[in-house]
N, C-alpha and C positions, 0 to 999 in steps of 0.2 A: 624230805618233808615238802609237802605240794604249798606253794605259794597261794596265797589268799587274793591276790590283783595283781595286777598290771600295771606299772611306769613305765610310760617312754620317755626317753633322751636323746635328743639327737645337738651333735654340735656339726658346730656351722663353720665351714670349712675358709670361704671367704674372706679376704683381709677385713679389720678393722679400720676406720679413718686413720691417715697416718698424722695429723693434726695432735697438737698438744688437745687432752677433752674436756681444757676450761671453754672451748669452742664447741658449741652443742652445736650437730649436724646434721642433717637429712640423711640416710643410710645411702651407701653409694648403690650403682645399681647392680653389682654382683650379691652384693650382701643382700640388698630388697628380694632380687631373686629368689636367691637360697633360702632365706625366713616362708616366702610364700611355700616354694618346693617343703618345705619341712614340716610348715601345717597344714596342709593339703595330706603330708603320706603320714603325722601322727593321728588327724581326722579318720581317715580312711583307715588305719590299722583298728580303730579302735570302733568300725560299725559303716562311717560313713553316714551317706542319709538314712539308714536305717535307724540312727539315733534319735531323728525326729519326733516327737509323739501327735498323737489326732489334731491337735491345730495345727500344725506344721509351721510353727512362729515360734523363733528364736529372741532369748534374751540376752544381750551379752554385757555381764560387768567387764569394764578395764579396771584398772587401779589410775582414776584421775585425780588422785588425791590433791595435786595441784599444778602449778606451772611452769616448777621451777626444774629444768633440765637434771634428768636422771632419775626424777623421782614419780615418772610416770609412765603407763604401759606406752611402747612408741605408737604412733599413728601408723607406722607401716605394718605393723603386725595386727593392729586391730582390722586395718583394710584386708589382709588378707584372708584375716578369720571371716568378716564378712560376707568375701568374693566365694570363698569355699562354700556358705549359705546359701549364697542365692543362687549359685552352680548347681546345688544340688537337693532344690526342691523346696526351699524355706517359703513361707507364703510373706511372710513380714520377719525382719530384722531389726529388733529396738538395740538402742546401746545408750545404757541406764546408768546416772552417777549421783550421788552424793556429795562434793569434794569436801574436804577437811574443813574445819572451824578457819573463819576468818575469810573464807571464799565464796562465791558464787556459782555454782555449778556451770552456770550457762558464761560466766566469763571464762572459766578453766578451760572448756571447749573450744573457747576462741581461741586460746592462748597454745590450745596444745595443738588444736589442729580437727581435733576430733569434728568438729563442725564440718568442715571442708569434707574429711570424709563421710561426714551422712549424706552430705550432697551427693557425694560421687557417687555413691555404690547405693542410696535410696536408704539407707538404714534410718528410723525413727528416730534423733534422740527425746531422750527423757531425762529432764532433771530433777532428779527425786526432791530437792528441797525445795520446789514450787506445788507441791501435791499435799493434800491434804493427808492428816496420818489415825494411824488407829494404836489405841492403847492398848499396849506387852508385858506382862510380866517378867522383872529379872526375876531368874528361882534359882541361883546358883548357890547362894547364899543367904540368911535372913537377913534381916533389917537390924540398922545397929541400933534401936532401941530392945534387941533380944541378945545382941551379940557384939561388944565394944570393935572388933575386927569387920562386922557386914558389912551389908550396903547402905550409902547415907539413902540413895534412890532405887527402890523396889521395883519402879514402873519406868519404860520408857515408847516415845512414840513411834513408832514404821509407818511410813509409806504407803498411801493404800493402794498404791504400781505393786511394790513389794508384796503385800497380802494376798491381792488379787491374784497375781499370774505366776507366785512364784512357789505361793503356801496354798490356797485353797485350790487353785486349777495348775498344779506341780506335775499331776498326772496327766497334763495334756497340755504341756510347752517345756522348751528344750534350756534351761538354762548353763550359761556357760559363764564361767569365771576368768578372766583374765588378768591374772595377780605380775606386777614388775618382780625380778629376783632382785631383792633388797632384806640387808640387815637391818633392826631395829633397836636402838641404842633403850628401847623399854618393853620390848618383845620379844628380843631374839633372833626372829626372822617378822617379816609382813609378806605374807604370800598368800594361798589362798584361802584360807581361813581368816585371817584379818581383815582380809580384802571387802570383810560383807561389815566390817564394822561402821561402813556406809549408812547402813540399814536404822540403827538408831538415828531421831532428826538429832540436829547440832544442839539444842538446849537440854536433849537427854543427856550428850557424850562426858560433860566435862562433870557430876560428881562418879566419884569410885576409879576415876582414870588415876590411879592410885595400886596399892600392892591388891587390888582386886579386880584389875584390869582384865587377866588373863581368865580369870571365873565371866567376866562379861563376854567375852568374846565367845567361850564354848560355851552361856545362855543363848547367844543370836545364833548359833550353828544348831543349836538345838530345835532352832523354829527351822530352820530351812538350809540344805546343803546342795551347794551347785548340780549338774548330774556330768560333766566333765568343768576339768581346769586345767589350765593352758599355763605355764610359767614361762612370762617373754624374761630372758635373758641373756640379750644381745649385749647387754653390759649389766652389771651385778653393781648392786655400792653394799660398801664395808663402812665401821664407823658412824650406821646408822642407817637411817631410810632416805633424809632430807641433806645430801651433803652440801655445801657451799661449791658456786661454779669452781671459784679461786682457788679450790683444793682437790678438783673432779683427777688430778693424774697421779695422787694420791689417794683416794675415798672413791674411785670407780676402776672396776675391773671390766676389759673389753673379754669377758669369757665367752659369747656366742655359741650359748646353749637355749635350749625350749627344752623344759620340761612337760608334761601331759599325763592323765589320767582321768578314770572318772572317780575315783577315790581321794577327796581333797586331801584329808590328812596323810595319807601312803603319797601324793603326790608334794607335800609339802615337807615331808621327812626326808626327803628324796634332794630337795629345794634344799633343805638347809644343809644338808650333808655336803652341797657342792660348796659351803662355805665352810666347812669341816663341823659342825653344828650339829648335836645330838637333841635326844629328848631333852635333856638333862639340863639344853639351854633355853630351852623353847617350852615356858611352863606351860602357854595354853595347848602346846600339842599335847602335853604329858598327859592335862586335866582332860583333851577329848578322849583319848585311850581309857584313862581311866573311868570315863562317863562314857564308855562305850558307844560314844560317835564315829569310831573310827571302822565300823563294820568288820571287825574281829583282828583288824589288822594291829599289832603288838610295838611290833620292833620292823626293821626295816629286812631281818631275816623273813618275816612275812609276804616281802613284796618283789614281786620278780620284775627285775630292771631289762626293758627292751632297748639295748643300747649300750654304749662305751662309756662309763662315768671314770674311766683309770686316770685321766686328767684332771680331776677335781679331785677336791677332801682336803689341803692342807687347812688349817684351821686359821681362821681371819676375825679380829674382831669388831664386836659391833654396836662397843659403846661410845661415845665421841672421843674425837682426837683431839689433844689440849690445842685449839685455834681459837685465845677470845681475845680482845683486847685490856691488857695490861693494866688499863687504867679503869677499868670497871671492877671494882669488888664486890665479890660473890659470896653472901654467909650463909651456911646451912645449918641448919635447927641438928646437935647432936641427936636428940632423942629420935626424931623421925624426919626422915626428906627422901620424900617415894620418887624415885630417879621417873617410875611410869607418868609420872604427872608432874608436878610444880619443879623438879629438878631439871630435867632433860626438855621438857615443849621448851622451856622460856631460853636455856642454853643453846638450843638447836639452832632460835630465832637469832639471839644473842651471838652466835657465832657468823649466819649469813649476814646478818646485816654490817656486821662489820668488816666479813672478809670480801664482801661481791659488793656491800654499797657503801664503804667507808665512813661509816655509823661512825659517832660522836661518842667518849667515854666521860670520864668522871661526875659519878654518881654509881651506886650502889642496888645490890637487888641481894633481898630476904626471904628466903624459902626456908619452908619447914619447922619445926617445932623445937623448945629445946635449945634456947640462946641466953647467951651470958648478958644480962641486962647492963653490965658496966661495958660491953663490947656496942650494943644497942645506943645506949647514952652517948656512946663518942663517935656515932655518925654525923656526919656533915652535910649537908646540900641535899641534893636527891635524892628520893631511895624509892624502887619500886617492892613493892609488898607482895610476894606472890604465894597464892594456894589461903584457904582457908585457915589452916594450922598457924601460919605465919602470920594473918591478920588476927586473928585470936589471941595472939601473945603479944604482939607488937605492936600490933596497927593501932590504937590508941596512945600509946606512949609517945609513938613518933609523931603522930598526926596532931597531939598536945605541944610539943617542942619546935616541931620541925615546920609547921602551917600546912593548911589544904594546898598550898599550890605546889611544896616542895614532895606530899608524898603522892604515890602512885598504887591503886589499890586493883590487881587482877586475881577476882575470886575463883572457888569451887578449888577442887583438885587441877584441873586444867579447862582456863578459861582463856584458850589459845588467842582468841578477839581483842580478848583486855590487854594482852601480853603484847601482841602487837601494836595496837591501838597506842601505851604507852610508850614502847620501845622507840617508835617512829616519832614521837614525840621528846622522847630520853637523847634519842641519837641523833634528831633531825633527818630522817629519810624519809621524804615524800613518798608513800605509797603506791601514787598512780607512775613512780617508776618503778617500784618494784614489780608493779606488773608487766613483762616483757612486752607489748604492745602500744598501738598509739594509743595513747590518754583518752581520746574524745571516744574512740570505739569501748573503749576500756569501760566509758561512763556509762556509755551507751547500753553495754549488756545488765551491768549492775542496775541500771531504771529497769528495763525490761524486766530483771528477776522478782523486782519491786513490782511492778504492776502485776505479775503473775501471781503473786503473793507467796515469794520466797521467805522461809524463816532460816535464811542462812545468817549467822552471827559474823558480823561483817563490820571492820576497822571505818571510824568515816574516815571517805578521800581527804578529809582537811587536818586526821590526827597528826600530823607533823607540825601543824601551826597553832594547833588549838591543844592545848591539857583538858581530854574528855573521861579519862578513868583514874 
């Protein structure tokens, strides 16, 4: 049976750090090498500059989602995608981000480095949440006034970077996806098909981040799919996308592979398989197949693999590791507590903060719908209220007994900002350390976003001293 596309694989021969990898590192410089040498010959297997189209200007997403070591595409491998561009014909090189709820796009760059390399190599960046947006239809699903399972939000807003040069003028600039190889303790995998959930601004993301997460994500691929995607994975993490430093030689794998294609989903089936991960875990891959974004490609018998995968496939997983602290009690609603939203964002957070910044416990956090009210009545002290379902049932009850200043309310499905906002305030970690740079630069990018007119959903620098949600 003739194969419908092309994967390449290539792993990377080179030692890894020999470093414990709660010490995030600069790639040594055999490794940097070999990363360069391997995008340079999957570029070239796959077209080379004839991939280019009539503007000859390149767009490159990474996955900056944030700054916290492991959970972003490296710097070295963006520069080298780069270096291969402007070698070989590109007229301009933007390198365009979003970063997650809670961030500032143009601080992320600071923090990961990506700035540094625009410098180097002349690449534009672009911070998509300083740009004004234009209004999307989700149509994956109706509205839950037709349908108690829809969407609570129909509409959300893109980018008009994104519209412009990626959906209306698609057929004349070259975009390229740079997704990290990362597990998703509410996805599966995040590789490159997630990677563009960028594209919604931050006040769209958090309703439906819920059991109809994976229906939003094949709506945004719907509008627009990379025309190649590059999977850095120089290290993989398991147990999720966001591991805590303090558990990086458990929760990261040094596998030093790249995967590549211009078929995202065949390249991302491909992705997850190296974590042994089928359709079968990965709903939005299933839902693109079956919404026929996947360009006829089925199953992974469709896809002819250029390269050696016989060292990959045991199966790893990728919902979190029990790492929380003891003294914080966690209640979930029996009836419902959607791990894609109000369970897993606030646990994620919930677990760094306490293993990398030795967050503070006693007090309580209520997610989900569906709690024994005599269980509710014998809470004590603090409680953070999270996801919409939980305040719906709760949040009055508690906020009657317990006072405005003992409870803590982070709405929507995932209102990743409030979660933080609280947390750092629940646990006493000042924020401007958790952003790995100096403080004053720290501040500095965050004004800048602010005068550009960023709508990034952003914790204040003073939640650790101040009760703001």
């Amino acid at each position: 049976m003739q194969k419908i596309t092309t994967v390449y694989v290539r792993h990377l021969d080179a030692p890894h750090q020999q470093e414990s990898l709660t010490k995030y590192l600069p790639l040594n410089e055999a490794l940097k090498k070999e990363v360069r040498s391997a995008v340079y010959e999957l570029f070239d297997k796959a077209g080379g500059g004839a991939l280019l189209k009539s503007s000859r200007e390149v767009f490159i997403k990474p996955n900056g989602i944030d700054g916290q070591p492991y959970c972003y595409t490296r710097p070295e491998f963006v520069e080298a995608v780069i270096a291969y561009w402007n070698e070989h014909g590109a007229k301009k090189v933007y390198l365009f981000e979003n970063s997650t709820q809670s961030n500032a796009t143009r601080l992320v760059y600071a923090v990961t480095g990506y700035d540094k390399v625009c410098r180097r190599t002349g690449a534009i960046p672009v911070y998509l949440d300083e740009d004004k947006t234009v209004p999307f239809a989700f149509k994956g699903r109706p509205s839950q006034a037709d349908d108690p399972n829809g969407y609570r939000m129909t509409t959300f807003d893109m980018p008009r970077f994104v519209v412009k040069h990626l959906i209306e003028d698609r057929d004349q600039n070259l975009y390229i996806s740079l997704p990290k190889l990362k597990t998703h303790s509410m996805a599966g995998v995040t590789l490159g098909v997630k990677n563009q959930w960028a594209f919604p601004a931050h006040a769209s993301r958090g309703f439906d981040h819920n059991y109809n997460l994976a229906n939003k994500l094949v709506d945004v691929l719907a509008y627009v799919r990379p025309d190649f995607t590059m999977i850095e994975g120089i290290e993989g993490t398991i147990y999720g996308h966001y591991p805590a430093t303090a558990l990086a030689d458990e929760a990261v794998l040094p596998l030093r592979v790249i995967v590549g294609g211009k078929n995202v989903v065949a390249v991302d089936m491909v992705g997850a398989s190296v974590f042994g991960l089928t359709l079968d875990d990965v709903p939005h891959l299933k839902s693109a197949v079956e919404k026929d974004l996947s360009d006829g490609v089925k199953s992974l018998s469709d896809v002819a693999i250029d390269g050696d995968v016989s060292m990959y496939g045991a199966r790893y997983p990728y919902d979190l590791m029990d790492a929380y602290p003891q003294n914080v009690r966690v209640m979930m609603g029996a009836e419902r507590c959607c791990k894609q939203g109000c369970q897993n964002n606030p646990l994620t957070l919930l677990q760094i903060l306490y293993n990398d910044h030795h967050g503070k416990g006693g007090w309580t956090m209520v997610m989900g719908k569906g709690h024994d009210t005599r269980e509710i009545d014998a809470i004590e002290g603090r409680v953070l209220i999270v996801g919409d379902c939980a305040i719906e049932e709760v949040g009055e009850r508690l906020l009657q007994r317990l006072g405005k200043r003992n409870v803590y309310f982070s709405p929507k499905c995932n209102s990743l900002a409030s979660s933080a906002a609280a947390m750092f305030h629940l646990m006493q970690v000042d924020p401007m350390v958790f952003v790995p740079i100096n403080p004053i630069r720290a501040l500095g990018r965050l004004t800048l976003s602010k005068l550009h007119g960023s709508t990034a959903l952003v914790p204040s620098p003073l939640s650790n001293r101040f009760k703001t949600v």
